[in-house]
C-alpha positions, 0 to 999 in steps of 0.5 A: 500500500505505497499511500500510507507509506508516504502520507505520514511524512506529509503529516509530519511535514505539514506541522513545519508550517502551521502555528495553530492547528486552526491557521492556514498559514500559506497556500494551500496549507502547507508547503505540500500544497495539500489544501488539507485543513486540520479541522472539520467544517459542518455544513450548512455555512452562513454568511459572514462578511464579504471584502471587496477590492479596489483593483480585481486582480491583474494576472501575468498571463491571460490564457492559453492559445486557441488550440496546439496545432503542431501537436492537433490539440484543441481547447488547452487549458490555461497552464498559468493561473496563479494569480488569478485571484488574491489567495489568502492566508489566515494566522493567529485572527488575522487574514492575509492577502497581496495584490497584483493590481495595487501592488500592496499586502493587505491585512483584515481581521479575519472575523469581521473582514476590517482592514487593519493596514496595508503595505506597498511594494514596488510591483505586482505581488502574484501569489499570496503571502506566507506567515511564519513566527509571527512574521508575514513573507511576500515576493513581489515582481519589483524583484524583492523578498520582504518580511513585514511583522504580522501585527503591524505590518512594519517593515522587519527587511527587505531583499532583493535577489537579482543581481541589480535593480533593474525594471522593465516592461513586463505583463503590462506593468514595470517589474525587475528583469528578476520577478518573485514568482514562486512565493516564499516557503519558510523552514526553520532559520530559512525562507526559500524563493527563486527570482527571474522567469526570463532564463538568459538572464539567469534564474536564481533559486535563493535561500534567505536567512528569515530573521535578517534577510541576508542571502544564504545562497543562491543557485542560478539556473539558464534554461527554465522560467520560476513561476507558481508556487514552491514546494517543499519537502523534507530534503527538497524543492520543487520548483514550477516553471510555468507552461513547463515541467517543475525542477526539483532541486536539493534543499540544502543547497538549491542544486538541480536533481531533475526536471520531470516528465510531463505536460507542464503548468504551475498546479502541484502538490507533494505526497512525501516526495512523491509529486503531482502536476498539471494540468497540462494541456487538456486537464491532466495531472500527472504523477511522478515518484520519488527518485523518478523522472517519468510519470507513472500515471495521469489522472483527468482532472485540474486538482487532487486531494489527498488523504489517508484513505481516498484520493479526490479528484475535481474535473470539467465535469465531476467530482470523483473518489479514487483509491489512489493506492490501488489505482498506482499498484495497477499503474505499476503492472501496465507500464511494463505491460505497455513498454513491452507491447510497444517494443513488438509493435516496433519489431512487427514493422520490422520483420517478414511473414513467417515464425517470427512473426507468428510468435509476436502477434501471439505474444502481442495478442497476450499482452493485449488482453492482460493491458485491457484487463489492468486498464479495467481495474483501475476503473474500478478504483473510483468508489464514487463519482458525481456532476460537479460544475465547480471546477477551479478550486479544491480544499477539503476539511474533516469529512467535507470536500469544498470545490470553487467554481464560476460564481458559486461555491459548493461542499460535498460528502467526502464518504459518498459525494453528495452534495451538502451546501452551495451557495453564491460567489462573486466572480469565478472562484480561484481561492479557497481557506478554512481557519477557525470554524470559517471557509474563505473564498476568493475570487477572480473579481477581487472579492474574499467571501467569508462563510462561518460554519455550524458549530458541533451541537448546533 
């Protein structure tokens, strides 16, 4: 059962980022991405406060091209959605939020939605802000890293990782030749980010000691863009690169392991070291094992939850359950099933009628049959699948999937996918959190709903 054997590390490695148990202190949770909240919600939700932004958001990229023509591939998918909302982060009563329109990091109470102040940078700030040891971490597109005291918002430093100060036009907008675009993932004395996205001029994956901000390294490499948010384990980072496949590199020192398999896109999220990323170009995350480069399997779908005994996938058009550890097992008989089919279909080409050829159809037609019965038992994994038309965002807490989609918000059963609640959002909904009894979702119209759920006995 390869699933348990990893998830306690995610368990383990979770706990690094978290100051209470009801926070949510970056995004996603934890540096795993997992979208797994420690604390259950009950539904019905009801409405809490509603904040609405000056300036919606103003994402780096607006969609992907019509179709791949090269490659016949029609309705691709948008591979670089990292900012199409103002993801918040939620810590000891305070919600946390950058914006790419303003420039500015804002701070509200996350019980009332009032502003308690604001902080400038010098250019869009894309992804959301990390909170660790009473300190507030962002990465603007001005090329800087800043560390601002979480209560009041002051200015503990600020660094910047590129060689020099240096703006251009870029995305519409003036940012450095070395924008921040992966967030900042801090662990222990550390804060981990990587600047640039343009690799002639040198991509720098940056290690920053957290109480002062001076450079404790930096590794610079030439051949890969920095764009979504950083992943980390317990030896490693994952580094998205945009249309492309992530990197992963050694934590200790920020030098390269690999670049993966893949079709690219800045969703990901870990199970130990164990990654899954997507959604390529039709919707399709895929997933790479540890110590690998090739994909051993993809799942349709734009986002995966998991946990200790399902695996939850939201599409287009469904929300399914999956037994994620059987399905990957199976993975593990078709690949040399399917290596080996490949190998005869070559030969086959190759070779004259007669014995040799009679033996290799008899083997193939083998094959055959053994792939289509694997391939029929994976469809067997799903435990249950329902319609679902949200299909932008997903975080689960307790026994309770919560899935954001265009103008709408929705909670279904994790046991058996019905749905429990559903309510009206202000925009298409990118973002979701859950802290302290509460479920805020974000959205492409710079809009964060609060929702409060029932309390036990109530």
């Amino acid at each position: 059962m390869i699933f348990f054997r990893y998830f306690p590390s995610i368990c383990l490695f979770s706990l690094v980022t978290l100051v209470r148990a009801a926070d949510w202190p970056t995004y996603q949770h934890d540096y795993a991405r997992t979208g797994v909240a420690t604390e259950s919600l009950l539904t019905p939700f009801t409405d809490g406060w509603v904040h609405r932004s000056k300036h919606a958001p103003r994402p780096a990229w607006r969609g992907e091209a019509k179709w791949d023509g090269w490659n016949k591939v029609y309705d691709l998918k948008s591979r670089q959605i990292f900012d199409y909302a103002y993801h918040p982060v939620i810590a000891d009563g305070l919600l946390y939020y950058a914006s790419s329109a303003d420039d500015k990091i804002y701070c509200l109470d996350a019980a009332t939605g009032q502003q308690r102040w604001t902080f400038f940078t010098e250019g869009p700030v894309r992804l959301a802000p990390t909170f660790a040891e009473g300190r507030v971490f962002v990465g603007s597109d001005d090329g800087h890293a800043y560390c601002l005291d979480a209560k009041s918002g002051k200015l503990a430093w600020k660094t910047k990782l590129g060689p020099r100060d240096y703006r251009i036009p870029g995305n519409s907008r003036i940012i450095s030749r070395w924008p921040l675009r992966t967030g900042i993932v801090v662990i222990g004395d550390l804060a981990y980010c990587a600047a640039g996205m343009f690799p002639s001029e040198g991509v720098l994956i940056t290690a920053i000691e957290a109480d002062t901000g001076k450079i404790k390294w930096q590794q610079k490499q030439t051949d890969l863009p920095a764009q979504g948010y950083m992943l980390a384990s317990h030896t490693r980072l994952y580094v998205p690169a945009g249309r492309n496949n992530p990197v992963v590199l050694n934590r200790a020192d920020g030098k390269r392991i690999r670049v993966v398999s893949g079709q690219g896109g800045t969703y990901a999220l870990l199970t130990g070291d164990n990654l899954v990323f997507g959604p390529g170009k039709t919707g399709t995350l895929g997933f790479v094992e540890s110590n690998q480069s090739d994909q051993l399997a993809t799942f349709k779908g734009n986002h995966m939850i998991v946990t200790p005994s399902r695996s939850f996938l939201q599409s287009d058009t469904d929300l399914s359950a999956l037994d994620r550890s059987r399905y990957l097992d199976l993975a593990r008989k078709r690949r040399p099933l399917k290596s080996r089919l490949g190998k005869l279909q070559d030969e086959l080409k190759k070779v004259k009628a007669g014995e040799r050829q009679r033996q290799i159809l008899k083997e193939a037609g083998k094959l055959g049959k053994q792939l289509d019965e694997v391939q029929s038992a994976m469809q067997e994994c799903f435990a249950w699948r329902v319609p679902s038309s949200q299909s932008l965002s997903m975080v689960i807490a307790g026994q309770t999937l919560i899935t954001g989609g265009h103008n709408e918000v929705a909670a279904y059963s994790a046991k058996d996918g019905s749905q429990l609640w559903r309510a009206r959002a202000d925009g298409e909904v990118f973002g979701l959190a859950v802290a302290d009894g509460r479920l805020y979702a974000s959205t492409s119209k710079g809009v964060i709903h609060c929702y409060v759920a029932r309390r036990l006995g109530k």
